[in-house]
C-alpha positions as CSV (number, residue, x, y, z in Angstrom):
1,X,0.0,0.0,0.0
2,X,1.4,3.0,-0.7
3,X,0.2,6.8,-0.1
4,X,1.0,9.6,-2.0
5,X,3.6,8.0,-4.0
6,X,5.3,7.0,-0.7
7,X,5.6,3.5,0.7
8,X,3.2,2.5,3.9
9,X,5.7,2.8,6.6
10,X,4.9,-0.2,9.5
11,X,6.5,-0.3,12.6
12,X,6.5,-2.8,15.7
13,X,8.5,-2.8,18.6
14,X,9.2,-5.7,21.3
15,X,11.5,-6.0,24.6
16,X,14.9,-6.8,24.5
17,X,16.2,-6.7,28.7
18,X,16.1,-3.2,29.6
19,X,15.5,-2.1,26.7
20,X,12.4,-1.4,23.7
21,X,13.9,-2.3,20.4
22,X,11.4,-1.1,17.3
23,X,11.8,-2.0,13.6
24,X,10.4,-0.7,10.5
25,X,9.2,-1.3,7.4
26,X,7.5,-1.2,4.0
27,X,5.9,-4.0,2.3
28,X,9.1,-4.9,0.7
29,X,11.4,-5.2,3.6
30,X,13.1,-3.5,6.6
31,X,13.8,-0.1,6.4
32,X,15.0,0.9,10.4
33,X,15.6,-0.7,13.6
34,X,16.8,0.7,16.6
35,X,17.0,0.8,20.5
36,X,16.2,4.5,20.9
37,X,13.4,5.2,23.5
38,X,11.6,7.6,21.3
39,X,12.1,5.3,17.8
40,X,9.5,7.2,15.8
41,X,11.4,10.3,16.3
42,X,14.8,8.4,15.3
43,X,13.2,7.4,12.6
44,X,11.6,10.6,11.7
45,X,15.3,12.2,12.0
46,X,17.0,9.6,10.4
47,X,14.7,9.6,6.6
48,X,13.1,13.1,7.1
49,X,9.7,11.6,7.1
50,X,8.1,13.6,9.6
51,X,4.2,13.6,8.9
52,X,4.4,10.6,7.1
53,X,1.6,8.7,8.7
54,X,3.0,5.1,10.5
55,X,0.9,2.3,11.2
56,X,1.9,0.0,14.0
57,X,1.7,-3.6,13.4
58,X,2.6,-7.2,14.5
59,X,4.1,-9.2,11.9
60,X,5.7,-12.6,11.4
61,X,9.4,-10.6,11.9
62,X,8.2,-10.4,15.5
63,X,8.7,-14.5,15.8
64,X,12.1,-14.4,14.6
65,X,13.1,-11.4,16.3
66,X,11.7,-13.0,19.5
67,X,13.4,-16.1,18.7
68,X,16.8,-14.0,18.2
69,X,16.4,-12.0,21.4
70,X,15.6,-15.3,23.7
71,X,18.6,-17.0,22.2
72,X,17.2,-19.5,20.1
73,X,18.6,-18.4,16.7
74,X,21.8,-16.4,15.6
75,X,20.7,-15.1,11.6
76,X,17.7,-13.2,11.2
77,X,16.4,-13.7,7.9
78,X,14.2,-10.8,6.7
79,X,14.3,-8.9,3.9
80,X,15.7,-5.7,3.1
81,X,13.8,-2.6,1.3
82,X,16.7,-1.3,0.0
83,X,15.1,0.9,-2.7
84,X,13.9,2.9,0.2
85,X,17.2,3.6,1.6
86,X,19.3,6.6,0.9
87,X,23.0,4.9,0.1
88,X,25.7,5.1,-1.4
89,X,27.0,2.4,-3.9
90,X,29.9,1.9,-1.6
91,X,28.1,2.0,1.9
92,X,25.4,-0.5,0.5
93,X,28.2,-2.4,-1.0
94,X,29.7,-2.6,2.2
95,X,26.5,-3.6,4.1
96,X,25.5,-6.6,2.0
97,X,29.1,-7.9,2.7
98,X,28.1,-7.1,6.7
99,X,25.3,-9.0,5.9
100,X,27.3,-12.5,5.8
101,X,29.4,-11.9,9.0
102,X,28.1,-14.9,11.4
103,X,31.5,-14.0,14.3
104,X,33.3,-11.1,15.5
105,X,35.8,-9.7,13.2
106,X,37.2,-6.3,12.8
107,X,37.3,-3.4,11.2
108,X,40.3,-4.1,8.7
109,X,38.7,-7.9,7.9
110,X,35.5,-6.9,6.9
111,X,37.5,-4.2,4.3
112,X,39.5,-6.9,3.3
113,X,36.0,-8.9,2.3
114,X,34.8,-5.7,1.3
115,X,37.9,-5.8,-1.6
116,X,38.8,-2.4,0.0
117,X,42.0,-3.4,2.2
118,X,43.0,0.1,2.5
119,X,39.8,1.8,2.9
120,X,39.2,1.2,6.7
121,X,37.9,4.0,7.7
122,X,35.7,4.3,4.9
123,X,34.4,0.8,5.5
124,X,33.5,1.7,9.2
125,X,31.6,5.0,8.3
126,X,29.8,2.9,6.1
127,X,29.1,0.3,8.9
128,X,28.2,3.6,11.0
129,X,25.0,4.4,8.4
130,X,23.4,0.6,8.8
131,X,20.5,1.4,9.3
132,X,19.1,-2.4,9.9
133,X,21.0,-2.9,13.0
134,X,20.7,-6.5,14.5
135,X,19.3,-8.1,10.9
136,X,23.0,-6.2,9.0
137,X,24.9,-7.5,12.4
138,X,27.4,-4.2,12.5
139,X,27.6,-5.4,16.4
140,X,30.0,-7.8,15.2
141,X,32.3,-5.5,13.8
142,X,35.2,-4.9,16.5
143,X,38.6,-2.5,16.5
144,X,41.6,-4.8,15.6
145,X,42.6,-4.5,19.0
146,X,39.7,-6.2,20.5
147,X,38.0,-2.8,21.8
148,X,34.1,-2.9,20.6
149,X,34.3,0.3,19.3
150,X,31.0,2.7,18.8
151,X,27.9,1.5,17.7
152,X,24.3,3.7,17.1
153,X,22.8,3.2,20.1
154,X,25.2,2.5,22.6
155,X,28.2,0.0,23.2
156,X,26.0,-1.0,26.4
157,X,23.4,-2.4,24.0
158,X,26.3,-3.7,21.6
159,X,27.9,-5.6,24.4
160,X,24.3,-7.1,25.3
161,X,24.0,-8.4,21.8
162,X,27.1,-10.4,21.6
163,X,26.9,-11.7,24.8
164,X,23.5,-13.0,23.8
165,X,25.8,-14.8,21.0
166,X,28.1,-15.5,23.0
167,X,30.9,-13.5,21.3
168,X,32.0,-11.6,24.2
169,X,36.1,-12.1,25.2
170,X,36.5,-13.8,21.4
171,X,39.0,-12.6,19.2
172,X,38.6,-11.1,15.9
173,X,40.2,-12.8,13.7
174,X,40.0,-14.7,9.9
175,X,39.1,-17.8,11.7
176,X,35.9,-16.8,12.4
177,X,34.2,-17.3,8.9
């Protein structure tokens, strides 16, 4: 459904331990998640869609999100809208390669699989734009020296998440394919 030449935005949230984590979508795929408290306003901030009229729903994503946040499976296997997104070539060439990670690495090994060795910082400003946190896993995505290193909505949150995969204390490294 679309209105006014726009997509229907739907969004959903569901608990993750402290905290509210909302996605959202069209009917093509995820657009947004996050961990913000006020999501609609990250959102609104984040596309420029202010006014844009948001219908909440509960959808089958809610199962496998569940499912992720009680521990039960690793991958979450929804799709992405990414006609909707504003990216670059490079950033959403970089994402769809994030999108394969399973383990920690770092910085420097996901621009190596990227093809962009030299191009580290790029890479990580690219990682830094996801804006399907979680389902593009940029949690996993570590300094080379271990540190976790930013992420959106807090390195709190970050930490939470690998624990929950039990990829806290693990190295980064090209043995984790």
């Amino acid at each position: 459904m679309e209105t006014q030449g726009q997509p229907q935005i739907y969004y959903a949230s569901l608990p993750f331990q402290d905290w509210s984590f909302s996605y959202f979508y069209t009917d093509k795929g995820l657009v947004f998640t996050t961990f913000q408290a006020d999501a609609l306003d990250a959102f609104d901030k984040r596309f420029d869609k202010a006014g844009v009229p948001l219908l909440q729903s509960n959808t089958a994503a809610d199962q496998q999100f569940s499912a992720y946040f009680a521990g039960r499976q690793t991958k979450i296997d929804l799709s992405i809208d990414w006609h909707f997104l504003s990216l670059s070539d490079f950033s959403r060439q970089v994402l769809k390669v994030l999108q394969t990670v399973t383990h920690r690495i770092s910085y420097s090994e996901l621009a190596d699989r990227v093809g962009k060795a030299k191009a580290v910082r790029a890479v990580a400003s690219a990682v830094g734009k996801n804006p399907v946190e979680v389902v593009i896993a940029c949690h996993r995505i570590v300094r080379q020296s271990g540190e976790l290193g930013q992420y959106r909505d807090g390195v709190i949150i970050k930490r939470a998440l690998l624990e929950l995969e039990g990829q806290v204390g693990q190295t980064a490294s090209r043995k984790n394919y």
